[in-house]
N, CA, C and O atoms as a CHARMM CRD file, in Angstrom:
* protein
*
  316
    1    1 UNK  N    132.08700-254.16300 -63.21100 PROA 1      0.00000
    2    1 UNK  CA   132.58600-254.35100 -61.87400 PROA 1      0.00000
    3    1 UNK  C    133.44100-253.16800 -61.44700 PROA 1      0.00000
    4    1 UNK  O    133.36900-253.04900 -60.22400 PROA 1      0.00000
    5    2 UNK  N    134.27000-252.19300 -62.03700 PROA 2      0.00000
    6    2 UNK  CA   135.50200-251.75800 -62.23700 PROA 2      0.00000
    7    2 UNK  C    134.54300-249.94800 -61.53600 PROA 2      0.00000
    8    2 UNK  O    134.99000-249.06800 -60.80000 PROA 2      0.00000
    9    3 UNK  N    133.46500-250.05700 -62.07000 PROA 3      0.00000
   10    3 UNK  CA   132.74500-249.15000 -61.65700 PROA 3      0.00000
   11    3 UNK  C    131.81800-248.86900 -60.54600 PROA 3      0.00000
   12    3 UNK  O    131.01200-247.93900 -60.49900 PROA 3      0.00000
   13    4 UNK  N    132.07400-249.99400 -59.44500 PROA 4      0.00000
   14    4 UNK  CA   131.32600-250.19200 -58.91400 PROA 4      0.00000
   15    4 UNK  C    132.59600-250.69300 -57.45500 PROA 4      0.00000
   16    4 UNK  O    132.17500-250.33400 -56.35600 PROA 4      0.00000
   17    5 UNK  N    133.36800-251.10400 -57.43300 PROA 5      0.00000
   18    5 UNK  CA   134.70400-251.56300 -56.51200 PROA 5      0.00000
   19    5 UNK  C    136.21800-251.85200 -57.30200 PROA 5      0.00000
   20    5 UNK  O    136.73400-252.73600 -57.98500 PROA 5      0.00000
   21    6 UNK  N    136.51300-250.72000 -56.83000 PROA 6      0.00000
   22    6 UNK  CA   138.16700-251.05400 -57.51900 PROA 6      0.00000
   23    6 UNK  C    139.10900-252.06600 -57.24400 PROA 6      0.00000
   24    6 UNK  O    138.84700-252.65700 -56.19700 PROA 6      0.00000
   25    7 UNK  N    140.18800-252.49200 -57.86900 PROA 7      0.00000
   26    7 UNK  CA   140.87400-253.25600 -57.69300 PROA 7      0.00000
   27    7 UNK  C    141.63000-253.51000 -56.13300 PROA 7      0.00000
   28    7 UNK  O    142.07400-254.47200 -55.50600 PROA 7      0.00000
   29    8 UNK  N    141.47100-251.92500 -55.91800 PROA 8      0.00000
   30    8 UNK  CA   142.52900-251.86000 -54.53800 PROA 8      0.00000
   31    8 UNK  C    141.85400-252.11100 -53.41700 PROA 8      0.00000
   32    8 UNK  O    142.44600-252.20200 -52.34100 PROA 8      0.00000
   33    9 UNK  N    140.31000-252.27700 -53.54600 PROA 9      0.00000
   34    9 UNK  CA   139.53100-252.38000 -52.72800 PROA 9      0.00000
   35    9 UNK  C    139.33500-253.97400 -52.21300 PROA 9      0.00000
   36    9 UNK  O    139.31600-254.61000 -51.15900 PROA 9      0.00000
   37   10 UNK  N    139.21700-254.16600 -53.49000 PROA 10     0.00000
   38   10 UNK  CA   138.80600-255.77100 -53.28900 PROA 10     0.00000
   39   10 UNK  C    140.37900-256.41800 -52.32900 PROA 10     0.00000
   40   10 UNK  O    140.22800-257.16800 -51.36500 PROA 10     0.00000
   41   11 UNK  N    141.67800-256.00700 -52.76600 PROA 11     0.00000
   42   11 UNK  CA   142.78000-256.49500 -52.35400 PROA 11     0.00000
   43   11 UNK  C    143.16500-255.95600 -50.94000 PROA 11     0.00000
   44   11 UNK  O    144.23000-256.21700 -50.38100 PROA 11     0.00000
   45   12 UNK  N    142.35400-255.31800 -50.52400 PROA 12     0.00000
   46   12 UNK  CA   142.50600-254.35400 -49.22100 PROA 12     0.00000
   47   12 UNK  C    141.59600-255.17800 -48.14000 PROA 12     0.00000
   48   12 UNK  O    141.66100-254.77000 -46.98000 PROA 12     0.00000
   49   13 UNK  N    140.90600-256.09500 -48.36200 PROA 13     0.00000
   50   13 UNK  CA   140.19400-256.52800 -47.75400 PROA 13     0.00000
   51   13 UNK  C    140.78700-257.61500 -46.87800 PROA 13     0.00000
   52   13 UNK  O    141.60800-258.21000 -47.57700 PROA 13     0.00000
   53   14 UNK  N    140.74400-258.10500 -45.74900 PROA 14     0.00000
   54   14 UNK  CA   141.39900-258.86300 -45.10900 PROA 14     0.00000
   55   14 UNK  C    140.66000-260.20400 -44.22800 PROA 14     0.00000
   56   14 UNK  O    140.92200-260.73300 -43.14700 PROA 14     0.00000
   57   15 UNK  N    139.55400-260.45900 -45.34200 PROA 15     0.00000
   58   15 UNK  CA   138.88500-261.41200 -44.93600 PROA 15     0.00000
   59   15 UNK  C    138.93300-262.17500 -43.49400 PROA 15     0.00000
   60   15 UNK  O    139.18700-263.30400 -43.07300 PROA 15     0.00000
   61   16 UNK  N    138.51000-260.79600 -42.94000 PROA 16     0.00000
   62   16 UNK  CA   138.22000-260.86300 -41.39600 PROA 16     0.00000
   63   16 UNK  C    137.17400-261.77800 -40.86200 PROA 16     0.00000
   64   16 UNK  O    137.14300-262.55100 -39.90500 PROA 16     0.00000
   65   17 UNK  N    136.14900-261.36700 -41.98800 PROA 17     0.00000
   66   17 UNK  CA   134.66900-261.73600 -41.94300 PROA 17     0.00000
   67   17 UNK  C    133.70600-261.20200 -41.06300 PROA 17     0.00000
   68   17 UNK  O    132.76900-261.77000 -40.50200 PROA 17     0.00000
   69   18 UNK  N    134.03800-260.14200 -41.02900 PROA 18     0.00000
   70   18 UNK  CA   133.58600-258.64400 -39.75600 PROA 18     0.00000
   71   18 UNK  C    132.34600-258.45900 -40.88200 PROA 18     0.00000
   72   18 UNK  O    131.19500-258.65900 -40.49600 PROA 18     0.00000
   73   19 UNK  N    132.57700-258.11300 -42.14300 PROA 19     0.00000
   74   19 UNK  CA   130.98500-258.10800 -42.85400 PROA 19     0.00000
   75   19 UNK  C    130.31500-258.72400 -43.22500 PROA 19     0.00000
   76   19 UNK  O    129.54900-258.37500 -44.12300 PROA 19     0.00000
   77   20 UNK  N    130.30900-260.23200 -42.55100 PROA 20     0.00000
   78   20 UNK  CA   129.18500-261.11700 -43.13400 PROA 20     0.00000
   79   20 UNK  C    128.68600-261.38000 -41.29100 PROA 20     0.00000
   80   20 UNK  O    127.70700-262.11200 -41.14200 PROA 20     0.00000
   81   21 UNK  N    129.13600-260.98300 -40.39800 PROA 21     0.00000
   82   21 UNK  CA   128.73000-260.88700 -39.30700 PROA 21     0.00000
   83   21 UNK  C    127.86400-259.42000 -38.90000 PROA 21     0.00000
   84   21 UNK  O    126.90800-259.30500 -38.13400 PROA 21     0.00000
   85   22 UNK  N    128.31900-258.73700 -39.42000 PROA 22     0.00000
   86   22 UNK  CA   127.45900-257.07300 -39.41900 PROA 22     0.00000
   87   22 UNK  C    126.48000-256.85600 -40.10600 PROA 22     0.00000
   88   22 UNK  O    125.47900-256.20800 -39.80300 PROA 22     0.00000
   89   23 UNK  N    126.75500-257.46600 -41.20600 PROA 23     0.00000
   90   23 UNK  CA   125.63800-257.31200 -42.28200 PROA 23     0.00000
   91   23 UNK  C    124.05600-257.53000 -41.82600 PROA 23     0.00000
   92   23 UNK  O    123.69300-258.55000 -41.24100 PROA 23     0.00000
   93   24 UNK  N    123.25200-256.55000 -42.13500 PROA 24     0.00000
   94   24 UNK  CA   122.16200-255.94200 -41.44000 PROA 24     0.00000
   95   24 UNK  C    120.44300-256.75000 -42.43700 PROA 24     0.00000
   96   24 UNK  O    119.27500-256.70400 -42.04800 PROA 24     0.00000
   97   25 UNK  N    120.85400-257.21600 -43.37800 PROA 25     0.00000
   98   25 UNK  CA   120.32500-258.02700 -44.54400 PROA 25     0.00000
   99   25 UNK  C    120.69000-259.59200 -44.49200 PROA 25     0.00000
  100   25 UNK  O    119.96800-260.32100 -45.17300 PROA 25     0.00000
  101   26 UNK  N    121.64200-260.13900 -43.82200 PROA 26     0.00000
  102   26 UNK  CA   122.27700-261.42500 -43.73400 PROA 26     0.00000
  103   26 UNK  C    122.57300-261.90700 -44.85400 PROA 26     0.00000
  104   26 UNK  O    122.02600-262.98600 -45.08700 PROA 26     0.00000
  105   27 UNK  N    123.42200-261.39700 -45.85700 PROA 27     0.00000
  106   27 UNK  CA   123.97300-261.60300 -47.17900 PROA 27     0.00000
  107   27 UNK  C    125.61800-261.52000 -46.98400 PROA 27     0.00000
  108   27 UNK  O    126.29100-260.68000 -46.38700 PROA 27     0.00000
  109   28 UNK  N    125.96900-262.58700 -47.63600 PROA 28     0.00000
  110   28 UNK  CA   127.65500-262.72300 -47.32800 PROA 28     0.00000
  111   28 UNK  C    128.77800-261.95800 -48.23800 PROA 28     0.00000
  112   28 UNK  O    129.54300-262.46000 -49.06200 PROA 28     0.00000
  113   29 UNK  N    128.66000-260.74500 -47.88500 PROA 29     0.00000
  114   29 UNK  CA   129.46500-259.90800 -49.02500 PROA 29     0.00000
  115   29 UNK  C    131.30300-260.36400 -49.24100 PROA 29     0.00000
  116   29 UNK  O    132.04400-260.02100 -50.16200 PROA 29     0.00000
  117   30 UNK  N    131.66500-261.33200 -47.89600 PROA 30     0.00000
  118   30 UNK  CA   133.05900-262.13100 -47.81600 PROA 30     0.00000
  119   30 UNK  C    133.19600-262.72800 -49.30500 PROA 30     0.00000
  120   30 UNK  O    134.01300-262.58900 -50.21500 PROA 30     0.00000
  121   31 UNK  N    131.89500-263.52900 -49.10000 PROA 31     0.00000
  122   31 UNK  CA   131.31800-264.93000 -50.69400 PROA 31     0.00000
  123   31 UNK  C    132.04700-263.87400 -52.06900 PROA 31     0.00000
  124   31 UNK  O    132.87100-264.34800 -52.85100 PROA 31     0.00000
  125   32 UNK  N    131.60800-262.56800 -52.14300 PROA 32     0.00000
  126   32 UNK  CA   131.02500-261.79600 -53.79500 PROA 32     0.00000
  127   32 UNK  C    132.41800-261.24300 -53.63500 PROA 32     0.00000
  128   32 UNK  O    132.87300-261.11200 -54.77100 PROA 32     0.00000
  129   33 UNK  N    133.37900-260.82600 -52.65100 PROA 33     0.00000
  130   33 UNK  CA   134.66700-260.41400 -52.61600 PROA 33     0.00000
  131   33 UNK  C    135.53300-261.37700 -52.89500 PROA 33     0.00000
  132   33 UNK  O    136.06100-261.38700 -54.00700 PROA 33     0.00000
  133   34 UNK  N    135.73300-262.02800 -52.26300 PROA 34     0.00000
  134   34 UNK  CA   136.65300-263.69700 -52.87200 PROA 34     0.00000
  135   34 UNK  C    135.93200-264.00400 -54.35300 PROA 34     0.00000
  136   34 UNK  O    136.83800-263.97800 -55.18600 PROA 34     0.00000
  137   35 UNK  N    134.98500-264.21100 -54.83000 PROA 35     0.00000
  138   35 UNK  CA   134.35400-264.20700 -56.09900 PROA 35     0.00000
  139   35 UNK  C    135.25200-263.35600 -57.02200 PROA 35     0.00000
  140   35 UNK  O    135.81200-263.73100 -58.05100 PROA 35     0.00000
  141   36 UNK  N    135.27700-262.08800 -56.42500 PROA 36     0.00000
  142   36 UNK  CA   135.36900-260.99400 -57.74100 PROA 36     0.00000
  143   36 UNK  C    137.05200-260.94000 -57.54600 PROA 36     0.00000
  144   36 UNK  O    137.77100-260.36000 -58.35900 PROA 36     0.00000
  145   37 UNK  N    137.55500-261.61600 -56.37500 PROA 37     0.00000
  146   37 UNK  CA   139.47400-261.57200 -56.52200 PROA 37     0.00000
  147   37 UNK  C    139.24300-262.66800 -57.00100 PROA 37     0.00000
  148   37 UNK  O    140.44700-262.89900 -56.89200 PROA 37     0.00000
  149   38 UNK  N    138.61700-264.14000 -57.69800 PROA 38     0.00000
  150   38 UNK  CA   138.57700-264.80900 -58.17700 PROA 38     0.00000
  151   38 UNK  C    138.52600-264.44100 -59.83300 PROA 38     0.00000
  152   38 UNK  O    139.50500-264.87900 -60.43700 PROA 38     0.00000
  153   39 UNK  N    137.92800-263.99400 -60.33700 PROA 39     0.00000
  154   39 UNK  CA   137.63300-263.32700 -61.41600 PROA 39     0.00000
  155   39 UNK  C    138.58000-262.48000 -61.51300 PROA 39     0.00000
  156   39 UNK  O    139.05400-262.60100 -62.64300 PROA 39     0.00000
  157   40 UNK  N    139.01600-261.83000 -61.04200 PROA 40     0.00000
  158   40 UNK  CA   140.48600-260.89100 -61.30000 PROA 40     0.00000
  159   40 UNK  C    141.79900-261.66000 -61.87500 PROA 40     0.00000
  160   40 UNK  O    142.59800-261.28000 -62.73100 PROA 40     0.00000
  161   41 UNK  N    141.76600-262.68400 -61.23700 PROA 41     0.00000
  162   41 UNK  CA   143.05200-263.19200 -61.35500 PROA 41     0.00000
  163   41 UNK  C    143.05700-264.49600 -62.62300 PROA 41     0.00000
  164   41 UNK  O    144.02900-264.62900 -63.36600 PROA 41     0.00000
  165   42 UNK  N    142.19900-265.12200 -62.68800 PROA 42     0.00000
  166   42 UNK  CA   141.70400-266.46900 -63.45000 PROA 42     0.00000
  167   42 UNK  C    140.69900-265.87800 -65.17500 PROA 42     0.00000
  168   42 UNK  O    140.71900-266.32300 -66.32200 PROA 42     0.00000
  169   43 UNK  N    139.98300-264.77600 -64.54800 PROA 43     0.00000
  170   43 UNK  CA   139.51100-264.10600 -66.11900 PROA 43     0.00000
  171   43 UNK  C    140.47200-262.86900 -66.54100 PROA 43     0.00000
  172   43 UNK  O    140.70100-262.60400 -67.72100 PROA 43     0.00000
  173   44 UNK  N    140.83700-262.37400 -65.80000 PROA 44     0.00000
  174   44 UNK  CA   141.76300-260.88100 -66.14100 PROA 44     0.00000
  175   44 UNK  C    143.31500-260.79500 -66.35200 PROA 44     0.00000
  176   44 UNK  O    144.04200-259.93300 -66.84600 PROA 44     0.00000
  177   45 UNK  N    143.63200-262.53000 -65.55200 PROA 45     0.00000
  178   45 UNK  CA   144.93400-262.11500 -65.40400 PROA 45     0.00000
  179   45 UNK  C    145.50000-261.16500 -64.46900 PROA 45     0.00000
  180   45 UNK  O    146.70600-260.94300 -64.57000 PROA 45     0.00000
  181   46 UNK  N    144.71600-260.46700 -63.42400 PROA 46     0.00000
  182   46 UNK  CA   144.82900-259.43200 -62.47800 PROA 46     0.00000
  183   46 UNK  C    145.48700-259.83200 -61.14700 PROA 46     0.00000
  184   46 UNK  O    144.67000-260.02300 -60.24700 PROA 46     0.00000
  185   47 UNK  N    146.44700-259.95900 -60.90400 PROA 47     0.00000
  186   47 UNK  CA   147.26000-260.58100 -59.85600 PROA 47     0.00000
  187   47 UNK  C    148.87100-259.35200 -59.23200 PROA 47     0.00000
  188   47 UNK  O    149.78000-258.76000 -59.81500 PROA 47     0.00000
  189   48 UNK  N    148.45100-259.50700 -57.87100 PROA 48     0.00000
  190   48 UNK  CA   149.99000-258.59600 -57.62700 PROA 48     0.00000
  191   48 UNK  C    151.27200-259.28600 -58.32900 PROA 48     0.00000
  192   48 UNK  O    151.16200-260.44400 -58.73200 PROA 48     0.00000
  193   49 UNK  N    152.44600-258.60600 -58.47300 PROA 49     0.00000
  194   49 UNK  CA   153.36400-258.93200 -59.16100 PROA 49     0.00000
  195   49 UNK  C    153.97900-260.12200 -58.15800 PROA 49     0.00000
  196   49 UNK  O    154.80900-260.87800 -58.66400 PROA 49     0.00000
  197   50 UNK  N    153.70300-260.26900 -57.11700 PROA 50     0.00000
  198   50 UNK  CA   154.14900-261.17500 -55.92700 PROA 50     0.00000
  199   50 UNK  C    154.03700-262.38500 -56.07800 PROA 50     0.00000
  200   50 UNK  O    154.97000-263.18200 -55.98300 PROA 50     0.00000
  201   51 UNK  N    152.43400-262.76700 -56.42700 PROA 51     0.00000
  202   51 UNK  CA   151.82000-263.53700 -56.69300 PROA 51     0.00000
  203   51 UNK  C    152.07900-264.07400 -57.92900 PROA 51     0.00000
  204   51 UNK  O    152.03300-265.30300 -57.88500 PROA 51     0.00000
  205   52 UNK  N    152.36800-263.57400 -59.16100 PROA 52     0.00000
  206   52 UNK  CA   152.96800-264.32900 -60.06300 PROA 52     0.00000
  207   52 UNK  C    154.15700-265.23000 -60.07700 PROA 52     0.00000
  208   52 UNK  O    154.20800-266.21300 -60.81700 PROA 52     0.00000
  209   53 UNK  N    155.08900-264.90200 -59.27700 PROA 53     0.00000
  210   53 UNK  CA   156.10300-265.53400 -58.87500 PROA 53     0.00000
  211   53 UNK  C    155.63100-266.87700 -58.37600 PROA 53     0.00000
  212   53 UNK  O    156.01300-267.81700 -59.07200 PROA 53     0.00000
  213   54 UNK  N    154.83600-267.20700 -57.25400 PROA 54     0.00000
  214   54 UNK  CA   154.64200-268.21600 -56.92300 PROA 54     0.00000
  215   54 UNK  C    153.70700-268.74400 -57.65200 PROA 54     0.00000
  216   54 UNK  O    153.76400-269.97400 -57.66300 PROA 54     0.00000
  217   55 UNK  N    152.49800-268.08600 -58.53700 PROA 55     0.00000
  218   55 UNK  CA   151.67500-268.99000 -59.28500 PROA 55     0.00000
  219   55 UNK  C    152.73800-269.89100 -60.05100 PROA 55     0.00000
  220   55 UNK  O    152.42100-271.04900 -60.32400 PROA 55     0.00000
  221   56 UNK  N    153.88400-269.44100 -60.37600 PROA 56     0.00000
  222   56 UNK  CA   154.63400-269.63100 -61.54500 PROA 56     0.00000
  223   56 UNK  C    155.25600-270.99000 -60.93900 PROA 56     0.00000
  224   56 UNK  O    155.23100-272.07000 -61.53000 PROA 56     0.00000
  225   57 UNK  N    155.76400-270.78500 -59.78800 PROA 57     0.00000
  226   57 UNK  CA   156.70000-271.72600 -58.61500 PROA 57     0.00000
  227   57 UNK  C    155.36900-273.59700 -59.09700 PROA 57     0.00000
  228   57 UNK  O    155.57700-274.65000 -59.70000 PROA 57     0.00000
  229   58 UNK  N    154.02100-272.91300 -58.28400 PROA 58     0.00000
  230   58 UNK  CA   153.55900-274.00700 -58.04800 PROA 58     0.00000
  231   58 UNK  C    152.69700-274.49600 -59.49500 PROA 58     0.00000
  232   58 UNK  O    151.80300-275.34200 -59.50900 PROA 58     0.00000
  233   59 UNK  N    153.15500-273.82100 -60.55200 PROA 59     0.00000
  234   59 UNK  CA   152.73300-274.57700 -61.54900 PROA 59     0.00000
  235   59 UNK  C    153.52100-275.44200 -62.17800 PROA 59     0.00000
  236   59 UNK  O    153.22100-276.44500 -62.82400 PROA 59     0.00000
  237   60 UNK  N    155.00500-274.76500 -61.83100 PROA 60     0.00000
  238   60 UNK  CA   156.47900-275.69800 -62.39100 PROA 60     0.00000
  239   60 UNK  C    156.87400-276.90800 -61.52300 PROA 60     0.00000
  240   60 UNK  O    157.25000-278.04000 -61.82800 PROA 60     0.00000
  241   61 UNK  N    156.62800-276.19300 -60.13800 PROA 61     0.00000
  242   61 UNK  CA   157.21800-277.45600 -59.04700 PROA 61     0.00000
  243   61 UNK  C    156.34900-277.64500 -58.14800 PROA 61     0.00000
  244   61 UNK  O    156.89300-278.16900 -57.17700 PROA 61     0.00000
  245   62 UNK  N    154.96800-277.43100 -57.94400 PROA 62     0.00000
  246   62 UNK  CA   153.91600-278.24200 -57.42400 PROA 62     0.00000
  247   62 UNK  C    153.90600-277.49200 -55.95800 PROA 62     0.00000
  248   62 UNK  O    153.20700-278.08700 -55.13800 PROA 62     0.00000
  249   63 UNK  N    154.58900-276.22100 -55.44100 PROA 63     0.00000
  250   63 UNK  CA   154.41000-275.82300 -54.84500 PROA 63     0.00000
  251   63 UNK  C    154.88900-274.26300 -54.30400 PROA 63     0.00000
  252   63 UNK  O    155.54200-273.70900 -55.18800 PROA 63     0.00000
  253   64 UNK  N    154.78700-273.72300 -53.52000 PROA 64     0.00000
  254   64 UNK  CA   155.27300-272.00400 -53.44100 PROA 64     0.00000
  255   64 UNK  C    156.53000-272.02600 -53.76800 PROA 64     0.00000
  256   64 UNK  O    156.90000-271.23300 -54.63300 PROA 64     0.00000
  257   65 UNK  N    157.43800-272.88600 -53.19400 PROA 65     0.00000
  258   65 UNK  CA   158.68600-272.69300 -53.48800 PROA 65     0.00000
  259   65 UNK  C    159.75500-272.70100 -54.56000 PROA 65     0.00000
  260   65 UNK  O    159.17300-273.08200 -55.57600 PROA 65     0.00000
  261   66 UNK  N    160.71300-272.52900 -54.77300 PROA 66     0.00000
  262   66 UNK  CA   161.60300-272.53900 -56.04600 PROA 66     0.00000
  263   66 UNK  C    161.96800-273.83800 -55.81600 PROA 66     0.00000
  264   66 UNK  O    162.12600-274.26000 -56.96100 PROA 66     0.00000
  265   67 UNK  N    162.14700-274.52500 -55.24600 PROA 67     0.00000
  266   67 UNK  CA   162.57500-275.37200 -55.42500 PROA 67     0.00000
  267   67 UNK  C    162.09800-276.49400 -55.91400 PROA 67     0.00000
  268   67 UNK  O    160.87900-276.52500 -55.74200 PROA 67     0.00000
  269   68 UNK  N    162.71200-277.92400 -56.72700 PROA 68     0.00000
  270   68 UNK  CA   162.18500-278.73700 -57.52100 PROA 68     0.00000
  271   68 UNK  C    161.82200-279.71900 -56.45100 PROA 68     0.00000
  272   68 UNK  O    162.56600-279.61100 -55.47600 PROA 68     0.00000
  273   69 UNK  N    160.79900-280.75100 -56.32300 PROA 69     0.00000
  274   69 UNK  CA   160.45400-281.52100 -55.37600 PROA 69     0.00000
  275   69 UNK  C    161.76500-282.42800 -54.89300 PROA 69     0.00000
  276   69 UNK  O    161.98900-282.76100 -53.72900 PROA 69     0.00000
  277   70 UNK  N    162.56000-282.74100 -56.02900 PROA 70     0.00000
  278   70 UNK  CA   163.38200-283.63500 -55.15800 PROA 70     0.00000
  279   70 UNK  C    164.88500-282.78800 -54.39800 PROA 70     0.00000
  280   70 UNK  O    165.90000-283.21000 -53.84400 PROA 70     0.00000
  281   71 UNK  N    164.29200-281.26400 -54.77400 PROA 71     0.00000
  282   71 UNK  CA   165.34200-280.82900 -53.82900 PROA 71     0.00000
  283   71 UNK  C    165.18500-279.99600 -52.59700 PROA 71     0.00000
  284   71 UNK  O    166.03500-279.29500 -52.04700 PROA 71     0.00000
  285   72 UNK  N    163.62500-280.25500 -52.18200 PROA 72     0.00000
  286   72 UNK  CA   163.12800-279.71800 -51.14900 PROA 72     0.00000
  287   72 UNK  C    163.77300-280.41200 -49.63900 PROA 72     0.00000
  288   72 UNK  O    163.65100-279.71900 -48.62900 PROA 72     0.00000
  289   73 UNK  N    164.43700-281.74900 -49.52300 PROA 73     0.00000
  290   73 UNK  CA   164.91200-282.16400 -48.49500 PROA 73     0.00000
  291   73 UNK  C    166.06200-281.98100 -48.13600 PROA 73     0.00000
  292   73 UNK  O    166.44200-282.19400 -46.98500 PROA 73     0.00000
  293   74 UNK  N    166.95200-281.46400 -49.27600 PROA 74     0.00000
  294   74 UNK  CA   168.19500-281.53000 -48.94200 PROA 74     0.00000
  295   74 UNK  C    168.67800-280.34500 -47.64600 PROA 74     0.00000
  296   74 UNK  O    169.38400-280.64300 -46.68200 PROA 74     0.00000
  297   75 UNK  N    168.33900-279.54500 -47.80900 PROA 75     0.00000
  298   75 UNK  CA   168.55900-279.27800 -46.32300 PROA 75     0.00000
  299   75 UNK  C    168.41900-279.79300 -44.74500 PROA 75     0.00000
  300   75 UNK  O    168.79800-279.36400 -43.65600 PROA 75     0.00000
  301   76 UNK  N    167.72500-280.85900 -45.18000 PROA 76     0.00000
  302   76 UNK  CA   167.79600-281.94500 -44.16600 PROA 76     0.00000
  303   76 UNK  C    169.76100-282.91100 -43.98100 PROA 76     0.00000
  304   76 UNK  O    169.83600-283.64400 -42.99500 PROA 76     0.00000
  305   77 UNK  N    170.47600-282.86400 -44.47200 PROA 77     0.00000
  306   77 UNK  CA   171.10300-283.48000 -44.92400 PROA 77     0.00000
  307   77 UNK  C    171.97900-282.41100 -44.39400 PROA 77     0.00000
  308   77 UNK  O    171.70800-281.21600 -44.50700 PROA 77     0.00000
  309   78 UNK  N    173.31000-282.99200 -43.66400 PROA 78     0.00000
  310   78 UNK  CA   174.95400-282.70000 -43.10200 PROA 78     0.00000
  311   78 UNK  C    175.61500-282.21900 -44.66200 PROA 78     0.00000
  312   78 UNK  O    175.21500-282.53600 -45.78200 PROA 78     0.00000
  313   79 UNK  N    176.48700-281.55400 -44.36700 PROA 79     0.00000
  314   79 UNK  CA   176.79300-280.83300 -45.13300 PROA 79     0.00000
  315   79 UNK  C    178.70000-281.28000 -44.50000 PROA 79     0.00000
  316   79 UNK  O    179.66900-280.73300 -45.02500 PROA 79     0.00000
């Protein structure tokens, strides 16, 4: 793969979906790009450093945030 589309390429992409509408063959090259950032991250471990943070968030507390579920409301709450 590595020889054929680089990492920065695939992450540069902004799933517009401008090339599965252009595409001159009617083949969904959107599909094989989300595929191969799929495979980056789940077989390689290949993820921005950004993104680890929150994989990390919503594997501990079920969602992006740092915070633990039962302390996601308290900012609702007078102080």
């Amino acid at each position: 793969m590595h020889d054929y589309i680089t990492v920065e390429e695939l992450r540069a992409c902004t799933t517009c979906n401008a090339c599965v509408q252009e595409c001159p063959v009617s083949i969904n090259p959107l599909d094989i790009i989300l595929q191969l950032r799929r495979q980056l991250v789940m077989e390689e471990s290949n993820a921005p450093q950004e993104w680890n943070g929150m994989f990390s968030n919503v594997e501990n507390n079920f969602a992006p945030w740092k915070f633990s579920p039962d302390d996601r409301d308290k900012w609702t709450e007078k102080a």
